[in-house]
LOLUM-262406 format. One record per residue: residue in one letter; x negated, y, z of N, C-alpha, C in turn. Coordinates in pm, whole numbers, padded with zeros to 5 digits, always signed. Each point is the difference from the previous one (the first is absolute). Layout:
BEGIN
aXYZXYZXYZ ...
REM end
This chain:
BEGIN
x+05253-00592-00503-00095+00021-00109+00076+00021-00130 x-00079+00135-00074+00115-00005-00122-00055-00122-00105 x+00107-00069-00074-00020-00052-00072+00034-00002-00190 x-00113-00044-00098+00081+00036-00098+00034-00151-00093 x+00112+00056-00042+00068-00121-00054-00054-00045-00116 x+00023-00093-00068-00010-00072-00112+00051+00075-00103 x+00093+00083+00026+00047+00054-00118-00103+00153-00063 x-00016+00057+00150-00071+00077-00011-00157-00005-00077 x-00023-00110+00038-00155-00059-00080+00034-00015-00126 x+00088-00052-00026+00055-00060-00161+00012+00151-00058 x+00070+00043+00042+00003+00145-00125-00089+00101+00022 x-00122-00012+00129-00108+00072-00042-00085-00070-00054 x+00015-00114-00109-00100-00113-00057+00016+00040-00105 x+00075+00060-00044+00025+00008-00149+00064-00085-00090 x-00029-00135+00074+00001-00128-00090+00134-00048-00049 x+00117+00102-00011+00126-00022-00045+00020+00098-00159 x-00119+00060-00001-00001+00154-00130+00004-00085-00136 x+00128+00004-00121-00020-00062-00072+00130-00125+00014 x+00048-00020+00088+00068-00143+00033+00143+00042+00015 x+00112-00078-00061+00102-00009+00030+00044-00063+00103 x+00054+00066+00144+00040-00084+00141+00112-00024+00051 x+00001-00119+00055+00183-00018+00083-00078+00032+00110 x+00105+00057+00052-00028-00009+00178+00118-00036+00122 x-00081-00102+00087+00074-00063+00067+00015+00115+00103 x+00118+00046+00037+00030+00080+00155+00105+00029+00027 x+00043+00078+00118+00086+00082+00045-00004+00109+00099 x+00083+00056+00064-00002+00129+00084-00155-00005+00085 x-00073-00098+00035-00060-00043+00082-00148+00016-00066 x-00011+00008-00133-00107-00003-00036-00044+00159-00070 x-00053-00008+00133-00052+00154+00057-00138-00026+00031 x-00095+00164-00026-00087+00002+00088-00005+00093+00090 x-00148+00003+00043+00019+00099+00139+00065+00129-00015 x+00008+00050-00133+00094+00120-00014+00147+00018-00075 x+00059-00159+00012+00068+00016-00038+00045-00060-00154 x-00084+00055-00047-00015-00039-00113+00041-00126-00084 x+00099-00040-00125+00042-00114+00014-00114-00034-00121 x-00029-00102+00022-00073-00100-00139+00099+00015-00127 x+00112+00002-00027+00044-00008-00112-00035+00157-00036 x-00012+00113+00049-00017+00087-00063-00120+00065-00010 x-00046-00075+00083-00178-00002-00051-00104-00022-00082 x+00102-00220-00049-00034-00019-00131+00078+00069-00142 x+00086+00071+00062+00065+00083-00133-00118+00102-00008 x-00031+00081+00092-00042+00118-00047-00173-00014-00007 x-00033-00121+00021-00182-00022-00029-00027+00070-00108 x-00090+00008-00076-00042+00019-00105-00055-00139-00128 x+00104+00020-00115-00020-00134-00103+00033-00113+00042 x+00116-00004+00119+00055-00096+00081+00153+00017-00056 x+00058-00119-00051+00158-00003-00025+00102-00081+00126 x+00052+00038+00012+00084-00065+00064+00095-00058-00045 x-00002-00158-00035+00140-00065-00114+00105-00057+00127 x-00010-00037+00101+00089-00064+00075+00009-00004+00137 x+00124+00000+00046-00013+00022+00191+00060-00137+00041 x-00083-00055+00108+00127-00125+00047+00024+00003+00180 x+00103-00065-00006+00067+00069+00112-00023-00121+00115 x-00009-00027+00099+00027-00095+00078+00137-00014+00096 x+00020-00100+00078+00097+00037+00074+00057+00110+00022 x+00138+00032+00008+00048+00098+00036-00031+00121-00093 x-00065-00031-00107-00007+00113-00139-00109+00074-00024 x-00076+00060-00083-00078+00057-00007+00026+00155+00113 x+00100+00013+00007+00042+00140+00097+00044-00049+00126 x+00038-00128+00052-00001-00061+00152+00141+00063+00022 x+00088+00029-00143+00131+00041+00052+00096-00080+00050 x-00025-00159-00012+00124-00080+00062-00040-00076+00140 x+00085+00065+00059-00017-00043+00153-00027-00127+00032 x+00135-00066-00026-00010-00117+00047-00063-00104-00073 x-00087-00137+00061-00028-00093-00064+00065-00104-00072 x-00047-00020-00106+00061-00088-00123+00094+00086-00061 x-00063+00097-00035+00128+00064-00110-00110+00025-00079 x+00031-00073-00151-00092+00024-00116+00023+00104-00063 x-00102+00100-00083-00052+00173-00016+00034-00078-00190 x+00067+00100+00006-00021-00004-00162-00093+00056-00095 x-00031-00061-00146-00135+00107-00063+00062+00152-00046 x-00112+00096+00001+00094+00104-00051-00146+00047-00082 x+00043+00153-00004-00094+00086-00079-00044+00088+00143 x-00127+00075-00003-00033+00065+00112+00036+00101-00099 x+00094+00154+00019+00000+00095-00078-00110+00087-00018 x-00060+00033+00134-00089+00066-00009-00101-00024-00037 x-00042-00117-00029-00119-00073-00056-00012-00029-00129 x+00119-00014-00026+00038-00087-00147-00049-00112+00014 x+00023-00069+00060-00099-00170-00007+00129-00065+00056 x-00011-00176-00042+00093-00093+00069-00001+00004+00117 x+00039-00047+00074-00005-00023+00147+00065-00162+00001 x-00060-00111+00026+00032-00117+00003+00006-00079+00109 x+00098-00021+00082+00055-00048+00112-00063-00142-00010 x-00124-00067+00125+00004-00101+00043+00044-00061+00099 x+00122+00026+00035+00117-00035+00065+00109+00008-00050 x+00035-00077-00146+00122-00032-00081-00005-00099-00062 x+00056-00005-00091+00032-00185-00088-00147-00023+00019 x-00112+00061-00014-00155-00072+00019-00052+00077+00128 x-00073-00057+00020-00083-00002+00168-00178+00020-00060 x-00001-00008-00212-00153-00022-00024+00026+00089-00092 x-00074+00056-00071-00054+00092-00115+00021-00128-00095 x+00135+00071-00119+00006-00093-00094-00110+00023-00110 x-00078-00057-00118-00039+00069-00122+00032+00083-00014 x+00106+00016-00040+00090+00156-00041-00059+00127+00086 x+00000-00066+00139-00029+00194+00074-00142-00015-00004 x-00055-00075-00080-00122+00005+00044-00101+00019-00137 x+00113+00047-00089-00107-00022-00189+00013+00127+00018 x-00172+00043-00045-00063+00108-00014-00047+00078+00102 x-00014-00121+00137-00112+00085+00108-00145-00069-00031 x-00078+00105+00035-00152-00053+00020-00057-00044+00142 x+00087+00038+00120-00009-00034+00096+00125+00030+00059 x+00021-00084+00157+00119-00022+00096-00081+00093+00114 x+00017+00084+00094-00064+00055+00072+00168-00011+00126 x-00073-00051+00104+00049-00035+00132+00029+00066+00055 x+00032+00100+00100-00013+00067+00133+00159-00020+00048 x-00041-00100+00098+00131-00051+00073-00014+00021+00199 x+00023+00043+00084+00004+00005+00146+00033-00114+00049 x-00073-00113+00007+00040-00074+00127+00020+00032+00123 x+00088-00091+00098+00036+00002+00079-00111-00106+00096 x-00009-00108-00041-00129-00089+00078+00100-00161+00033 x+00125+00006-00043+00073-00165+00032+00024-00032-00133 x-00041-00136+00010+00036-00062-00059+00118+00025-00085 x+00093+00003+00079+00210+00002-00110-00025+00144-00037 x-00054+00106-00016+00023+00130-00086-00030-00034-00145 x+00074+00022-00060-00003-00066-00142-00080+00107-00099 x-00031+00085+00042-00098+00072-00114-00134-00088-00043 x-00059-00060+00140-00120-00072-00044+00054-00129-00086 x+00145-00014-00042+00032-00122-00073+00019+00058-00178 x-00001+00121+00020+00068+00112-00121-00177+00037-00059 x-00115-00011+00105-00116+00036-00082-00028-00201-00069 x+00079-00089+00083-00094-00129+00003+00050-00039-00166 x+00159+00040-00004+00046-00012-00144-00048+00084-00086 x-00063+00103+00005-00079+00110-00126-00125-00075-00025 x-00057-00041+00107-00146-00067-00050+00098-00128-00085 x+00054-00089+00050+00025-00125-00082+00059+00064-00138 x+00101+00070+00019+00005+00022-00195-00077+00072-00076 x-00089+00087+00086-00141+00083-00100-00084-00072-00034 x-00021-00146+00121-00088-00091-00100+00024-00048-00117 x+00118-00024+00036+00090-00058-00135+00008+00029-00122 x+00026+00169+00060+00026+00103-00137-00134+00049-00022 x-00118-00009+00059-00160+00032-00029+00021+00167-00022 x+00063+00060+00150-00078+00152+00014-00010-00064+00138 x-00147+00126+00038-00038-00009+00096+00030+00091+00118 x+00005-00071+00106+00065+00049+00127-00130+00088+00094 x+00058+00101+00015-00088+00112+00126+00091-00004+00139 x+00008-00026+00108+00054+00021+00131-00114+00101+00044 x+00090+00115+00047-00032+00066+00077-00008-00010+00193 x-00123-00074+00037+00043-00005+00139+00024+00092+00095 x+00107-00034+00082+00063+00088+00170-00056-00055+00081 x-00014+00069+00122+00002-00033+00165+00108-00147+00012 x-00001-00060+00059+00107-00085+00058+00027+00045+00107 x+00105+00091+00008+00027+00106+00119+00036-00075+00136 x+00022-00140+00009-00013-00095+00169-00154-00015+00020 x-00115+00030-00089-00114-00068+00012-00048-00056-00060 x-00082-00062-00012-00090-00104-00098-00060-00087+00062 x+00026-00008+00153-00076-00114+00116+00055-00132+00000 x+00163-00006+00043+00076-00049+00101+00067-00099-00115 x-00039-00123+00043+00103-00083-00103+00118-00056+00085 x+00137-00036-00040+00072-00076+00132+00075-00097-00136 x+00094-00108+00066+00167-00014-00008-00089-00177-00086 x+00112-00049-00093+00007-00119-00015-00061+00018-00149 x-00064-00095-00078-00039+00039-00111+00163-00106-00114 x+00034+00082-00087+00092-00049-00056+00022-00086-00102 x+00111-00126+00018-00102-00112-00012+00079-00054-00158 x-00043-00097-00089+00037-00033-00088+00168-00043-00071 x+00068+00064-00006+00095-00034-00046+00138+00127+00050 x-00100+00102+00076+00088+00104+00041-00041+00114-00071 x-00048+00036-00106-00041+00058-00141+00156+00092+00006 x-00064+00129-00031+00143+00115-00029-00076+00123-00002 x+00083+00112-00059-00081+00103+00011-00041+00090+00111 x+00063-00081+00147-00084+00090+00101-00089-00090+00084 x-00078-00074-00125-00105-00115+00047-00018-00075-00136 x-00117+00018-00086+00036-00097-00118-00166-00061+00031 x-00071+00039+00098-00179-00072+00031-00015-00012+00175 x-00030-00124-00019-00082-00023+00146-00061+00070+00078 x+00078+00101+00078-00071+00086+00114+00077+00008+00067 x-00052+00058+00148+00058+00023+00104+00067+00121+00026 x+00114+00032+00076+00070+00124-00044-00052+00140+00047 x-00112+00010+00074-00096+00093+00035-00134-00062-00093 x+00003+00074-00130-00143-00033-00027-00130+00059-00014 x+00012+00124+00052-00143+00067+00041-00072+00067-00108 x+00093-00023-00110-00111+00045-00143+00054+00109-00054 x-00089+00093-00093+00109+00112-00080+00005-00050-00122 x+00073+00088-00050+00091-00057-00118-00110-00055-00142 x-00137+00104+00028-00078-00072-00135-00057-00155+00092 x-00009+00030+00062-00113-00141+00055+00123-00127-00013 x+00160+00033-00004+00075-00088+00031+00002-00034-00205 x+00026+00122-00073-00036-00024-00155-00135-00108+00021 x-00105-00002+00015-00118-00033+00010+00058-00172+00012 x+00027-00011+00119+00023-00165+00037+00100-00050-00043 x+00127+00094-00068+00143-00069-00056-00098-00058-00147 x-00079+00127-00054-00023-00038-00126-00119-00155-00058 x-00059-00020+00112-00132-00071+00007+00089-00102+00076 x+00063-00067+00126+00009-00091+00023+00158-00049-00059 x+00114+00068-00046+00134-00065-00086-00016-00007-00148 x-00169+00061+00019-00012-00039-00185+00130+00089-00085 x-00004+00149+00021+00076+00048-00036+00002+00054-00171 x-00189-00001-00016-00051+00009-00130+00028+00160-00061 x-00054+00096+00120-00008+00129-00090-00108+00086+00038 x-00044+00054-00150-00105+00078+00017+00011+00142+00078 x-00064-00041+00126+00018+00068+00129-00090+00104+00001 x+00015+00119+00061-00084+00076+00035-00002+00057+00149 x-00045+00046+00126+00060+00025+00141-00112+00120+00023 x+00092+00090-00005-00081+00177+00037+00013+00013+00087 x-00114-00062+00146+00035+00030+00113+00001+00138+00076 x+00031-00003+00133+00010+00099+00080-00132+00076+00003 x-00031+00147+00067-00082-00008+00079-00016+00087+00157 x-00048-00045+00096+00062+00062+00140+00021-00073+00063 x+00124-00122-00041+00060-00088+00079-00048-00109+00038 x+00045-00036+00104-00078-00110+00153+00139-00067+00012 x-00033-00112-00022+00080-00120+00097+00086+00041+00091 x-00024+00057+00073+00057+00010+00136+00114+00139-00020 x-00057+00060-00092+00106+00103-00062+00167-00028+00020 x+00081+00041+00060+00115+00035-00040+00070+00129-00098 x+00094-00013-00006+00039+00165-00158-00025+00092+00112 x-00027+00008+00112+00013+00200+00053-00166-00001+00054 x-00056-00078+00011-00184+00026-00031-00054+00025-00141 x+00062+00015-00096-00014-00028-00113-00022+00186-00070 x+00096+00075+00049+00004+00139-00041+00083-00003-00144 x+00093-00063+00031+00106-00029-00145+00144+00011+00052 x+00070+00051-00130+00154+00036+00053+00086-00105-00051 x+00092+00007+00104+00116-00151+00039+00089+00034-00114 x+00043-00002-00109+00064-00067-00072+00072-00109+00009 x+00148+00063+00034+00053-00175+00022-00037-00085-00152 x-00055-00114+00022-00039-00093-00098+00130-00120-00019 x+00095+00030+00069+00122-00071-00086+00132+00063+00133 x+00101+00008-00030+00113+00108+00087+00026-00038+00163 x-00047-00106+00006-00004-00056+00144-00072+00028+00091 x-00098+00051-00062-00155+00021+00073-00043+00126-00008 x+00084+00039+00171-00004+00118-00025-00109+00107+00035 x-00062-00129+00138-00151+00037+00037-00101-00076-00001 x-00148-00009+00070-00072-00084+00010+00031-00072+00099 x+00112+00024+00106+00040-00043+00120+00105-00136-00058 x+00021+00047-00114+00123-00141-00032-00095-00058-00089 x-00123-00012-00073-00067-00050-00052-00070-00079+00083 x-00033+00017+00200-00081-00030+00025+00098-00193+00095 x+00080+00051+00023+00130-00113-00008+00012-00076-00067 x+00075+00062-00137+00040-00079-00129-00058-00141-00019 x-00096-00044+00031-00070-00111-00015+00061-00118+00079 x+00060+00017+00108+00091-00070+00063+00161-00011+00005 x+00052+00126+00010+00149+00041+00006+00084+00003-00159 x-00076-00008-00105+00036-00037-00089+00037-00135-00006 x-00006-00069+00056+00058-00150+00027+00090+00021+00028 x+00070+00104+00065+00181+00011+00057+00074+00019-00152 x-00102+00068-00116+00136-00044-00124+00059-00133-00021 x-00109-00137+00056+00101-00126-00050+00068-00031+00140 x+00047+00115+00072+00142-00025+00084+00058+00098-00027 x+00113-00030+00045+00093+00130+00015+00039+00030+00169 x-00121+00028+00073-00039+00158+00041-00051+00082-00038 x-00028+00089+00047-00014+00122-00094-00171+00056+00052 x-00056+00031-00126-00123-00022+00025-00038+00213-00011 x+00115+00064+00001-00052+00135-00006+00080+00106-00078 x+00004-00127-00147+00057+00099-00115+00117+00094+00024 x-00009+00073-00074+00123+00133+00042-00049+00078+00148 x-00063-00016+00044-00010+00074+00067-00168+00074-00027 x-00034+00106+00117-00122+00109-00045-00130-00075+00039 x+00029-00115+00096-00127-00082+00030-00025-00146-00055 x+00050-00029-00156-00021-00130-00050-00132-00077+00040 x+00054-00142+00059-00112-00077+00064-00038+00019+00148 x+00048+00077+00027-00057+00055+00135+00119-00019+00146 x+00141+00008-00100+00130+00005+00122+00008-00127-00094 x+00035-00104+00097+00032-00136-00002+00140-00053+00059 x+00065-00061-00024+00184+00003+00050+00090-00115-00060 x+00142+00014+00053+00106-00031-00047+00091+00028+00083 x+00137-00021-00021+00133+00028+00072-00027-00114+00097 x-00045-00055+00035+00015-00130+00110-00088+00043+00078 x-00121+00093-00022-00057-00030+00158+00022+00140+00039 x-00088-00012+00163-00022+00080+00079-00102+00069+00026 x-00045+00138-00008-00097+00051-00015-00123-00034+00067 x+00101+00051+00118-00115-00009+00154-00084-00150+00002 x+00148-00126+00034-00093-00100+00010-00092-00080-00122 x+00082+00050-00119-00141-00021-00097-00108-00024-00013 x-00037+00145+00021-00074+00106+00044-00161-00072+00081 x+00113-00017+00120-00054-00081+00144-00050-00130-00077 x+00049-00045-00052-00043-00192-00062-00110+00058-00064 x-00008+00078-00099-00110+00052-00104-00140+00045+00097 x+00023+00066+00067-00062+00006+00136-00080-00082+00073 x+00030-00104-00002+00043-00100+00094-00159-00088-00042 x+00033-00019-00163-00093-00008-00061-00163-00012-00016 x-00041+00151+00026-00086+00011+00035-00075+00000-00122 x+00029+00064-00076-00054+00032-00160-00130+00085-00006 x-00053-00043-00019-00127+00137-00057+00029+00122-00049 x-00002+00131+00075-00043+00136-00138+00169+00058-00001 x+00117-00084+00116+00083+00086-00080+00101+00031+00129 x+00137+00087+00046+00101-00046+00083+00125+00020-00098 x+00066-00061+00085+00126-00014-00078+00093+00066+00102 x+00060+00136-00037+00086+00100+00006+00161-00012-00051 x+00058-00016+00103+00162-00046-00013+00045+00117-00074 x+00074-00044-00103+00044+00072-00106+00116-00025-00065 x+00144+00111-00023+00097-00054-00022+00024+00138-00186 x+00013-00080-00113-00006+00047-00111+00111-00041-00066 x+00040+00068-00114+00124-00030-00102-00039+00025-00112 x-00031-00083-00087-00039-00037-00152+00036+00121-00091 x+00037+00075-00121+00048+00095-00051+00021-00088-00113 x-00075-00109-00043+00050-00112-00119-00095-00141+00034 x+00014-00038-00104-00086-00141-00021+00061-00090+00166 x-00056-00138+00058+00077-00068+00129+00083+00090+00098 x+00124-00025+00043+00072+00078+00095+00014+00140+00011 x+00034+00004-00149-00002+00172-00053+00116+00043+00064 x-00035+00158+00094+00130+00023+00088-00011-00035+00085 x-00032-00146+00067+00013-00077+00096-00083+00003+00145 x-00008+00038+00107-00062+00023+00083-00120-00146+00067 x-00066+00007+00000-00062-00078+00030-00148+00009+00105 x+00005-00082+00038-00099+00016+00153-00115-00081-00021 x-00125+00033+00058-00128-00041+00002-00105+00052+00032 x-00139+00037-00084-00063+00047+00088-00103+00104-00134 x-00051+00076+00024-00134+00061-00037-00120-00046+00049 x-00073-00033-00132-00169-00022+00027-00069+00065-00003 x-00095+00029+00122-00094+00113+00009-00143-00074+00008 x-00036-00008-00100-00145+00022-00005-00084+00065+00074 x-00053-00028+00108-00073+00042+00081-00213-00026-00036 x-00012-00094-00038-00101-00054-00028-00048-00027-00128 x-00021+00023-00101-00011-00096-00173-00066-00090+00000 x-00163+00015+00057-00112-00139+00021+00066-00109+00039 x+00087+00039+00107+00072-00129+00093+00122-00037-00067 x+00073+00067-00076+00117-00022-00005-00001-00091-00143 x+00071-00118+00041+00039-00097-00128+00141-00008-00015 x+00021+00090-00164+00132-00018-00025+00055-00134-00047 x-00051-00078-00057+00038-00114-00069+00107-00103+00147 x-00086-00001+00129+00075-00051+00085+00051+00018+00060 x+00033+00150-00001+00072+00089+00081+00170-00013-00116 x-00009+00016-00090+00104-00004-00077+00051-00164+00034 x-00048-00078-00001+00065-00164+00036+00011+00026+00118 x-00023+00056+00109+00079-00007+00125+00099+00085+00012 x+00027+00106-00054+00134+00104-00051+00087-00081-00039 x-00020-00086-00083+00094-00120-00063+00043-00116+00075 x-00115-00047+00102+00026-00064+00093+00069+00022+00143 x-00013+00142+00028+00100+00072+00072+00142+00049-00032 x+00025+00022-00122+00101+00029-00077+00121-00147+00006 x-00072-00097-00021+00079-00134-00017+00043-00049+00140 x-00119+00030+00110+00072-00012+00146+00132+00097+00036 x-00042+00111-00038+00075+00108+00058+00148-00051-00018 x+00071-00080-00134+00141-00081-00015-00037-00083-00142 x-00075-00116+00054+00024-00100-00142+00124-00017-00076 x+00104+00010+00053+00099-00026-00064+00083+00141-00129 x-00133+00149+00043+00009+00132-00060-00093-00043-00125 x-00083-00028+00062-00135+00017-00071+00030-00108-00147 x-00085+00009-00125+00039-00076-00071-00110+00084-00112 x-00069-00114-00065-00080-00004-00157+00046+00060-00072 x-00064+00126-00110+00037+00021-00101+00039-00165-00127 x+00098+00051-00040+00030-00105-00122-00055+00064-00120 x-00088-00110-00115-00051+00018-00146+00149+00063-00029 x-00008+00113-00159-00175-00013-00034-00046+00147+00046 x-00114+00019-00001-00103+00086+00023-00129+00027-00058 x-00023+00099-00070-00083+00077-00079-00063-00136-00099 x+00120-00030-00075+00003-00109-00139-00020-00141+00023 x-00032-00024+00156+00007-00134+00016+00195-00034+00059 x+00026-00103-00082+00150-00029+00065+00023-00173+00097 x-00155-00022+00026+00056-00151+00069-00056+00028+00125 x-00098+00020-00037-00067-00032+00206+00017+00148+00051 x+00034-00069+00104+00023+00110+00139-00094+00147-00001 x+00079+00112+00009-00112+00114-00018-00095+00027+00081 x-00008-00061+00134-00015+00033+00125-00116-00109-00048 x+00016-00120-00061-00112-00111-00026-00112+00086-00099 x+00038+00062-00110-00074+00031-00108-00111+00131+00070 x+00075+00076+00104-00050+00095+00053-00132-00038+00054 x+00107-00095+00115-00107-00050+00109-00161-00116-00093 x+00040-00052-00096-00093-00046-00084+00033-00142-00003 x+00080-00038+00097+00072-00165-00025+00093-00034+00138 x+00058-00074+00001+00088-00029+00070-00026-00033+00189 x-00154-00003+00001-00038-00041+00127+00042+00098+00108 x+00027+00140-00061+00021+00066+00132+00159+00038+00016 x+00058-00026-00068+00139-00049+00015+00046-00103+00072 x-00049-00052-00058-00010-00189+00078-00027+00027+00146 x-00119+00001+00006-00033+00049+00143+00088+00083+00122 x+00030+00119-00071+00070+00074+00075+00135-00055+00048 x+00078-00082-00100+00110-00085+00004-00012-00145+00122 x-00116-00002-00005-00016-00136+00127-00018+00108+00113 x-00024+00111-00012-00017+00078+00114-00184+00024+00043 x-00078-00025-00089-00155+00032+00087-00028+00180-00073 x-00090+00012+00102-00031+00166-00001-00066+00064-00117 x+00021+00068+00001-00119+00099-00063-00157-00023-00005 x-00023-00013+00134-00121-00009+00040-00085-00137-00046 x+00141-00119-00006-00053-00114-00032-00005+00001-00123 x+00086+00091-00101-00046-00021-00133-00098+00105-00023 x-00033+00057+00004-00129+00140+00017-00114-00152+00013 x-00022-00079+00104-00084-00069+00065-00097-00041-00165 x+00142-00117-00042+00011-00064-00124-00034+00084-00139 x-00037+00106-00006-00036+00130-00128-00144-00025+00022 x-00109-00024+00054-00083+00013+00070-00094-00069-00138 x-00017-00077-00021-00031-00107-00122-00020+00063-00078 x+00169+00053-00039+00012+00046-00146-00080+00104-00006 x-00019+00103+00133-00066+00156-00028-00127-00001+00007 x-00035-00097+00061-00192-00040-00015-00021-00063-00186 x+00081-00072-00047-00014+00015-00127+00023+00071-00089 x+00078+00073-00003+00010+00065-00078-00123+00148+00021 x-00037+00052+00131-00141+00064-00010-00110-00043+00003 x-00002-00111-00080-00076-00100-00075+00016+00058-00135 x+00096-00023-00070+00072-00005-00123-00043+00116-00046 x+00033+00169+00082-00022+00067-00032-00157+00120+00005 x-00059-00102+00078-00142+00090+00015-00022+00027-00151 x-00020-00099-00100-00110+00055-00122+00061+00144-00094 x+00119+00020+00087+00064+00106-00058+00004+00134+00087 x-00060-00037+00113+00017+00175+00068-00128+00080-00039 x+00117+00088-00044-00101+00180-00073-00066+00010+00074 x+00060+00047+00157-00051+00107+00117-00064-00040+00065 x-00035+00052+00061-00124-00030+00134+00072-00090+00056 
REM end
């Protein structure tokens, strides 16, 4: 079903004619033709454009790898600042923010929890309250869905920027409805506005949608590593290798210690919902075991309804550590600005599934134990779903 975006509604509203705007985006904030929002609100009519801000990886998604902070520059072609919220600040100081009449959003979620853009809109609402302009989010699809909640909800004292609110790392919501509940239940205090969709269904993934894939940050290169990511992103707090450098990030899973085939077979073995696991032998081009040959497996998504990434990625990890405990080994702090607790803890949302995995119980038994948290939290979040 085609769908039209939030952004699209917003600038056939008119309701920007007259107003000086920042706008939150990057390569990603597109519509169905392409079209980017920043040059849309340039060229409206009686619409100024005073400021661009960038999220992770830059307003242009030019730096590959994660945790490398984007510096501010000038957009030439625009003539406007361009202000990096991924450098000495992570929030819209006063400064980038004297002389807008409004903050206007359009950011691509991914649908987990640790993607830090939904932490890059959670800091614009907290300092626009602050600074008293008011915030517009433009809502997206949540291209995994809008059904399926999974994983552990993350728990008090493991606060960082790829988790700074209590949810579970599949959370089922798009990015305004997630504005909606960051702003109303962390008491974030900004005058909100949420231009929803229209078209889109719950059950929607990005290729029912009739919208073009824009990688929405350099890793993500399809909806196929988006539909993963929710789990296998847990291999950044080890050092196996969870994809990077190579053409299928998230998807080829590895290290120099194991063995493809029997991997493979254990992953297998399993009995996972929605997916097989395809023996796969890859070599990094940078980022873990750059150069380095390394063995494991490819995830094939066979199923989406069925398939749960959140526990499929803890048994990758839990297979990974059998395959040679004495290979296998935790990323060490720091990681994306936190420098004490374990990255693999901050990811996972607290230390329990570390712990766990370290006494040796499964996947399945910690999947069991999520169960609680994900009935509450689609509790938490009903008074906020847009869609059907």
């Amino acid at each position: 079903m085609a769908v039209t975006l939030g952004s699209t509604r917003l600038l056939a509203s008119g309701r920007l004619k007259g107003l000086r705007v920042g706008v939150v985006a990057n390569p990603a904030s597109v519509d169905h033709t392409y079209a980017h929002i920043v040059d849309q609100v340039r060229a409206a009519d009686g619409v100024a454009l005073a400021a661009i801000f960038g999220p992770q990886h830059g307003f242009r998604s030019d730096l590959q790898d994660n945790m490398i902070e984007t510096a501010h520059a000038e957009d030439r072609a625009r003539r406007v600042p361009v202000y990096s919220l991924y450098s000495e600040t992570r929030e819209p100081t006063a400064e980038m923010l004297a002389g807008l009449d409004v903050l206007v959003i359009d950011l691509q979620d991914i649908g987990a929890r640790i993607y830090t853009f939904i932490y890059t809109m959670a800091n614009c609402l907290r300092a626009c309250g602050r600074h008293g302009v008011p915030v517009i989010v433009c809502d997206r699809p949540n291209p995994i869905g809008g059904v399926e909640v999974e994983g552990e909800t993350l728990l008090h004292g493991f606060e960082s920027f790829v988790g700074l609110f209590p949810i579970p790392m599949r959370h089922g919501l798009t990015i305004g409805e997630l504005a909606r509940l960051f702003n109303d239940r962390f008491a974030l205090g900004a005058d909100l506005e949420i231009v929803p969709m229209e078209g889109w269904r719950r059950a929607d993934y990005a290729d029912d949608c009739r919208m073009p894939w824009v990688m929405p940050s350099p890793n993500m290169p399809t909806l196929d590593s988006a539909i993963v990511y929710p789990g296998t992103v847990l291999l950044e707090g080890t050092l196996a290798s969870e994809g990077r450098g190579t053409t299928r990030p998230f998807e080829l899973v590895g290290g120099p210690w194991v063995r493809a085939e029997a991997f493979a077979d254990r992953l297998n073995a399993h009995g996972l919902p929605g997916a097989i696991f395809r023996p796969a032998v890859f070599e990094p081009t940078f980022q873990k075991h750059h150069g380095v040959t390394c063995e494991g497996c490819q995830i094939h998504v066979t199923d989406r309804g069925a398939f749960r990434p959140v526990v499929t990625g803890v048994a990758v990890i839990e297979e990974l550590r059998r395959a040679d405990p004495s290979s296998f080994a935790w990323r060490p702090p720091p990681y994306e600005y936190e420098h004490r607790l374990m990255p693999i803890d901050i990811l996972a949302g607290s230390s329990v599934m570390r712990e766990a995995l370290e006494r040796g119980a499964s996947a399945e038994t910690l999947a069991a134990g999520w169960r609680d948290d994900e009935d509450a939290f689609r509790a938490l979040r009903a008074p906020y779903l847009r869609y059907d």
